[in-house]
LOMAR-314560 format. One record per residue (C-alpha): residue number from 1; residue in three letters; x, y, z. Coordinates in steps of 0.5 Angstrom, whole numbers. Layout:
N
R; NUM; ala; X; Y; Z
...
***
This chain:
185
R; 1; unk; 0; 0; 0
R; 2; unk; 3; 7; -2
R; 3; unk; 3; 12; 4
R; 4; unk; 0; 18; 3
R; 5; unk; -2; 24; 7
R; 6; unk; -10; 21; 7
R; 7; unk; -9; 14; 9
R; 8; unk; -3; 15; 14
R; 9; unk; -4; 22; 17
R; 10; unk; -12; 21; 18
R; 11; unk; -17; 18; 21
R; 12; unk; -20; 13; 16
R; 13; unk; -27; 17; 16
R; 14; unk; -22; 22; 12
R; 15; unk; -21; 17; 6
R; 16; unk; -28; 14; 6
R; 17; unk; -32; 20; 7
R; 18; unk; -39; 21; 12
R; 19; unk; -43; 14; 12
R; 20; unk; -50; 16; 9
R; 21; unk; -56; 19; 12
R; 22; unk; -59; 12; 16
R; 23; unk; -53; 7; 15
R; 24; unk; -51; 6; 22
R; 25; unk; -58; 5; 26
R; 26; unk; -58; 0; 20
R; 27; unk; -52; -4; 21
R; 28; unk; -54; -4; 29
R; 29; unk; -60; -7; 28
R; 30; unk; -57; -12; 24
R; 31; unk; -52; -13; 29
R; 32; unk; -58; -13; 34
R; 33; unk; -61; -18; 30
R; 34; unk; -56; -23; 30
R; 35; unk; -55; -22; 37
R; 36; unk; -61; -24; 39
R; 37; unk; -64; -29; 34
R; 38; unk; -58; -34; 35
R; 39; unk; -61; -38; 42
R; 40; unk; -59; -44; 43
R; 41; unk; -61; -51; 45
R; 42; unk; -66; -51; 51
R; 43; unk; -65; -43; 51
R; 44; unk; -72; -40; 48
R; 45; unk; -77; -43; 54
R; 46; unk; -82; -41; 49
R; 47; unk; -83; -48; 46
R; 48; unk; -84; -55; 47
R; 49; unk; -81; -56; 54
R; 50; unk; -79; -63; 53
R; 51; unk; -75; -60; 47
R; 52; unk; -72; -54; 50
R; 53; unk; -70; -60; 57
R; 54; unk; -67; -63; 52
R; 55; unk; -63; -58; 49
R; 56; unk; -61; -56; 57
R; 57; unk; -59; -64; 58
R; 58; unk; -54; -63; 51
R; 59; unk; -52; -57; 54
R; 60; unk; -50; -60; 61
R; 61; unk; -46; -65; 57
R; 62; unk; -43; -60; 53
R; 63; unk; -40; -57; 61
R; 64; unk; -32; -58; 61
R; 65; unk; -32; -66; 65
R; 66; unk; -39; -67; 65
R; 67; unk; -38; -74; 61
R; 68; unk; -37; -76; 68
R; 69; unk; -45; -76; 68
R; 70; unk; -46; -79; 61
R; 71; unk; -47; -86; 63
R; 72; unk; -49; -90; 68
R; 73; unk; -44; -91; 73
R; 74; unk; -40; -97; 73
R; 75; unk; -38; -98; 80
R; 76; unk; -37; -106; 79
R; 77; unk; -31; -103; 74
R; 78; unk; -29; -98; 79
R; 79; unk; -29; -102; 85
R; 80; unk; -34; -98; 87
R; 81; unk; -37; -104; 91
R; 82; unk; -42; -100; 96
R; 83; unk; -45; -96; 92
R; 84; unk; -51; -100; 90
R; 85; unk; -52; -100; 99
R; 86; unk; -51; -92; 98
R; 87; unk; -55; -90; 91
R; 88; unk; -61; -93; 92
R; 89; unk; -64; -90; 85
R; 90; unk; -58; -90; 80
R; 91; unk; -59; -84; 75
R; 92; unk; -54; -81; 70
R; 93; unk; -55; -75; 64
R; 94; unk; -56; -81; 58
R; 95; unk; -61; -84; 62
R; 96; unk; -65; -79; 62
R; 97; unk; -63; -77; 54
R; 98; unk; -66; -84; 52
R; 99; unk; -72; -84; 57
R; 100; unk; -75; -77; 55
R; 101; unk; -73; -79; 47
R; 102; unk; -78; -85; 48
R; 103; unk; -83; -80; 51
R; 104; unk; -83; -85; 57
R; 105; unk; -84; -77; 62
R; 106; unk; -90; -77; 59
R; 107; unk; -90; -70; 57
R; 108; unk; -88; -68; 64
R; 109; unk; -82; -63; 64
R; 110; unk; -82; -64; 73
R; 111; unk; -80; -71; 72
R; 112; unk; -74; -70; 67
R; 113; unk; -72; -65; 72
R; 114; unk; -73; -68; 78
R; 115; unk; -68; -74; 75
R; 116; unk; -63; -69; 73
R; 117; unk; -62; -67; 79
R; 118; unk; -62; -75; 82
R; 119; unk; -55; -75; 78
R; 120; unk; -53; -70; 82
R; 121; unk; -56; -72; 89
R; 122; unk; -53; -79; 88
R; 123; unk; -46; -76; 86
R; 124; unk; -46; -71; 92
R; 125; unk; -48; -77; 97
R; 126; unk; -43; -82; 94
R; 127; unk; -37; -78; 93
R; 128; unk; -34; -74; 100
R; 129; unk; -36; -66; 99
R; 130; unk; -30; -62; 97
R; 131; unk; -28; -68; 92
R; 132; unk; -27; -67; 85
R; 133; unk; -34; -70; 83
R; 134; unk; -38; -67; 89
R; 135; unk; -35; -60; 87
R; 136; unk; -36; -62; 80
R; 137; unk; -44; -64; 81
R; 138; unk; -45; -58; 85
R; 139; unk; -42; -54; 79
R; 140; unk; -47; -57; 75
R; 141; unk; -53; -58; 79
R; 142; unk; -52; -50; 79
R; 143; unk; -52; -50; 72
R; 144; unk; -58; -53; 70
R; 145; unk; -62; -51; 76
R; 146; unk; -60; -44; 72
R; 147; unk; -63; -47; 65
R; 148; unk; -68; -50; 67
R; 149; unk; -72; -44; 71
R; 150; unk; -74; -41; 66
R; 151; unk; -77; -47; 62
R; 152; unk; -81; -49; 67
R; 153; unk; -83; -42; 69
R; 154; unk; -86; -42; 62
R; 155; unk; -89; -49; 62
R; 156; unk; -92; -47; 69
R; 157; unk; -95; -40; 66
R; 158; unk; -97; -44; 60
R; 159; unk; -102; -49; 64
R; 160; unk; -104; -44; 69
R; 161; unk; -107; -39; 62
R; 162; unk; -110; -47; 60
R; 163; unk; -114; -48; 66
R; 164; unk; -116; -42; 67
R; 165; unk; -119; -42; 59
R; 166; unk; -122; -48; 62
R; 167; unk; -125; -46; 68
R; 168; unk; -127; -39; 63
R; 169; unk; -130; -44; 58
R; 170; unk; -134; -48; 64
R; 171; unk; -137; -41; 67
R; 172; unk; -139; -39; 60
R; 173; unk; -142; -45; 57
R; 174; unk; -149; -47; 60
R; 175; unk; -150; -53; 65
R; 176; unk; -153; -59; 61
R; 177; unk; -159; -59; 67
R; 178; unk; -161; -52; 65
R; 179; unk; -160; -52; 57
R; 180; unk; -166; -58; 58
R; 181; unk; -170; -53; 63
R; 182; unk; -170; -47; 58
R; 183; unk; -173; -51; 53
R; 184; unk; -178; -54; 57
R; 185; unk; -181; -47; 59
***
């Protein structure tokens, strides 16, 4: 590139001249637009539940460690002999993936966080507090309460508004008793 007085002792503004009326709220709404479309799995509360706790369940795995949580744990393997005494209802993330893929909560999104947080409850009694899977189960635990309360505040406000439509349609819609009435008289 030559050096010349435009492009080496000037702010570039110089070179290129002034932008035209409504370029820069354009390129910020563009900007913005970017910022907000991109939400990733299990982020927009809005949809399915059980879609979004799947997305929520990607994201746990997606966490440094959190492998550790992927599979069932093989205490036969790890030695682990006591630990069928301890983890009386054994949970792991992959469980609760395949169950929820095969429907068997039954649309319920309080199911499938209630086994989430049994991996984590297991892991937390079994392991010693302070130890590196204890803490990292804390971490986790942590982070999925964080994506999952806007999702089951969405389902709660969505079954509220569902039941008082029903209870609006009940009071709006004649008994069956008084519609006989009314055609009698």
């Amino acid at each position: 590139m030559i050096k010349t007085k435009a492009n080496a002792d000037t702010e570039e503004w110089d070179i290129l001249g002034r932008a035209p009326p409504g370029w820069v709220e354009e390129q910020c709404e563009l900007i913005n637009k970017k910022k907000t479309k991109k939400k990733g799995p299990g982020e927009d509360s809005s949809a399915d539940p059980m879609a979004a706790a799947a997305g929520v369940l990607e994201q746990i795995l997606k966490q440094k460690n959190a492998k550790v949580f992927a599979e069932p744990v093989d205490w036969r393997g790890l030695g682990l002999h006591d630990y069928p005494q301890i983890v009386k209802h054994p949970m792991d993330i992959g469980t609760v993936q395949r169950k929820l893929r095969e429907g068997k909560y039954n649309s319920s999104l309080d199911a499938v966080v209630d086994d989430v947080q049994l991996v984590w409850a297991n892991a937390m009694l079994y392991n010693r507090n302070g130890s590196p899977i204890y803490r990292l189960a804390a971490t986790l635990k942590a982070f999925a309460d964080k994506k999952f309360e806007p999702i089951q505040a969405a389902a709660a406000k969505r079954e509220a508004e569902a039941e008082a439509a029903t209870l609006q349609r009940a009071e709006g819609t004649p008994s069956s008793s008084a519609a006989v009435s009314d055609v009698s008289t």
